[in-house]
N, C-alpha and C positions, 0 to 999 in steps of 0.2 A: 361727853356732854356736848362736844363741838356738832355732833351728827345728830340728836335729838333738835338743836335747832336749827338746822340744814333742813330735814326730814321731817319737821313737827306737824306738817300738814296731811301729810302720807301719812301719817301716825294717828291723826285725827278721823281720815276717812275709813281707817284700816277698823278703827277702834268704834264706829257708828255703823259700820258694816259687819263686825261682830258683834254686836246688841240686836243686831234682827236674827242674823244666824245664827247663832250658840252665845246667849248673856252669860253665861259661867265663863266662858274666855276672857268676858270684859273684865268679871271681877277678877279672874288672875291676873290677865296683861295688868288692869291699874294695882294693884297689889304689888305686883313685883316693881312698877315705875318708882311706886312709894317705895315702898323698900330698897331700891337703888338707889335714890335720891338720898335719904337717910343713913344708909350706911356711907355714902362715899361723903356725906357733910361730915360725920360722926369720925370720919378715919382724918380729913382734912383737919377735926378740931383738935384729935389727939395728936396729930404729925405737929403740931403747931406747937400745942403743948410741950411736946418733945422734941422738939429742933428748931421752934420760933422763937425769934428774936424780938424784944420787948424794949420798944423809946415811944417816946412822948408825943404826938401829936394832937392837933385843935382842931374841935367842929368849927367849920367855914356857914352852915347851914344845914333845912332838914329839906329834901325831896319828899313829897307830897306823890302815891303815886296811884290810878284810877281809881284805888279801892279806898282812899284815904287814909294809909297807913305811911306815919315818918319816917323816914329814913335819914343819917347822919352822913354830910359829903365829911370827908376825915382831911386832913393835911396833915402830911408828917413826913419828917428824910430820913432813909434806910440807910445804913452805915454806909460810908464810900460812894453811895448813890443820890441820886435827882429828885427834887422832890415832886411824893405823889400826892395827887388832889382822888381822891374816888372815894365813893360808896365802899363801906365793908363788904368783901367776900362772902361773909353769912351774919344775916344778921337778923335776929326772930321779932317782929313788931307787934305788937298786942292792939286790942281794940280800944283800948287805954288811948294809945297814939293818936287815935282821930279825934279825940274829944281835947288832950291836954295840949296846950302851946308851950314849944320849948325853945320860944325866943331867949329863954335869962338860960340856956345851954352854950350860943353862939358864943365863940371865941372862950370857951370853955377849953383845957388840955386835960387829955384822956390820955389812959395806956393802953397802945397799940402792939400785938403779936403780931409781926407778921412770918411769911415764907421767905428766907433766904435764897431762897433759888428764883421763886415770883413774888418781891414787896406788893407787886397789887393782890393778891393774895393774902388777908389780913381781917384779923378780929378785933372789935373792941377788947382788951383783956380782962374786964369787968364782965359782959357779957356772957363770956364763956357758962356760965353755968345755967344759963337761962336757955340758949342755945342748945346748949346736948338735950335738955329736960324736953325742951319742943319736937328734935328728932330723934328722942326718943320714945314721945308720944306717937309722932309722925311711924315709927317703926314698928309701936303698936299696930298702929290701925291696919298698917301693909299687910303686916300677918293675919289681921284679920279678910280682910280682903282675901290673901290667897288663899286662905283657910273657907272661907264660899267657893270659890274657885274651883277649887279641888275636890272639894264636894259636889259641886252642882254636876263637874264633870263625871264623878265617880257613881251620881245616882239616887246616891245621900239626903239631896233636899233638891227642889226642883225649883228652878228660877224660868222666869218670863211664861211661855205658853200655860 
């Protein structure tokens, strides 16, 4: 993940340079980004599930972010450790969020899952099933994607020219 946003611009050019040369590359490369993104959200919820640890922390506030969707700052202390102020680690926003205000949420206390090894690494524990259902929409669509992909390249359907 650290090298996607190191290289996300080289990733950009590589990927508008494949749309004039061969569009079936673009729908595999996005295909597969989707799909990697997805599955490693999807491993991160089940590691959580199965090894995260679950205490109490309070929305501080919701970020607002270009596209007008909310997002909750979390505060809560992990066993033995400092406490953390951040944004969840995954957290699926609906278009619900731009419209509703969730001022009477603030200083609200939630259940927090987080990672052991990294507390900022953490879910709402409510969440969780909204979460998988979105990447696992989101891993619908990947497969769809390299399923054009693989076709366009194999001959199957013809994309761009």
């Amino acid at each position: 993940m650290e090298r996607l946003k190191k290289y996300w611009i080289l990733f950009v050019i590589g990927f508008f340079l494949l749309a004039i040369i061969k569009p079936a590359l673009c729908f595999l490369i996005f295909g597969l980004f989707i799909l990697y993104l997805s599955i490693a959200s999807i491993r991160l919820q089940k590691r959580l599930s199965v090894l995260g640890v679950e205490c109490v922390g309070r929305i501080l506030s919701f970020e607002t972010d270009s596209d007008g969707d909310k997002t909750p700052v979390v505060e809560f202390t992990p066993t033995g450790g400092t406490v953390i102020t951040e944004k969840p680690f995954i957290y699926s926003s609906t278009d619900l969020s731009k419209l509703r205000s969730y001022d009477n949420l603030i200083g609200k206390e939630v259940l927090v899952t987080y990672d052991p090894e990294d507390p900022k690494r953490f879910v709402l524990t409510q969440e969780k099933g909204l979460n998988i259902f979105v990447f696992a929409v989101f891993l619908l669509g990947g497969g769809v994607f390299v399923g054009v992909g693989i076709a366009g390249l194999a001959g199957f359907i013809r994309l761009g020219h």
